[in-house]
Each structure stands twice: as structure tokens, then as C-alpha cells.
C-alpha positions, 0 to 999 in steps of 0.5 A: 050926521051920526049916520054918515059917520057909522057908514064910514067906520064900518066901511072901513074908511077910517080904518088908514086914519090916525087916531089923533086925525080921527075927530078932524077927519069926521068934521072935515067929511061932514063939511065937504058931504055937506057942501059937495054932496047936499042932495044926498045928505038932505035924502040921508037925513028926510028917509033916516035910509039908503038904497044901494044907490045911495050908499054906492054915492056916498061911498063914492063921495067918502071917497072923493073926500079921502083924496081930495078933502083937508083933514 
């Protein structure tokens, strides 16, 4: 989870985030990640690693929940 999340933040995608919003955006991406996007997550979470291919997903995927996820 910590992992997603550091991608997150220095991607820039919390940058447009109120502060206050911030702790319910991050359950709300783990959620939606979780739910939507579990083949990344379970190779996120057995390699501890991304390849270009998987952060390109998972860019997408964060994207996907910042235009279509409740936060």
C-alpha cells in the first residue's frame, strides 16, 4: 500500500488534493486500486518492483480514479 502511495506523491497526483481530502483520497485509490486494478497490485506487492510497464499502468489506473473515484 505505502508503495502506491509513495508513487502517488511523487508523481504529482496529490499535488491538486486539499490537504483535508488527502487521508480519504489515499483510501479511496487503495480501494478503487484494489478492486479495479488487482492484477497490478498483487505484482506490485509479490516483485516489491515496477517495470516501465507497470508504472505506466498504474499512472493510468491513478488516473482513472482521480476522474472517476469517490474521494
Amino acid at each position: 500500500d505505502q508503495a502506491m502511495t509513495l508513487f502517488a506523491v511523487n508523481r504529482g497526483y496529490y499535488d491538486d488534493v486539499p490537504v483535508e481530502k488527502a487521508l480519504s483520497f489515499e483510501s479511496g485509490l487503495r480501494a478503487f486500486l484494489k478492486s479495479k486494478y488487482a492484477a497490478l497490485i498483487d505484482k506490485l506487492e509479490s516483485a516489491m518492483d515496477l517495470d516501465a510497464e507497470g508504472e505506466k499502468t498504474l499512472a493510468a489506473a491513478i488516473e482513472d480514479f482521480k476522474k472517476n473515484g469517490t474521494w
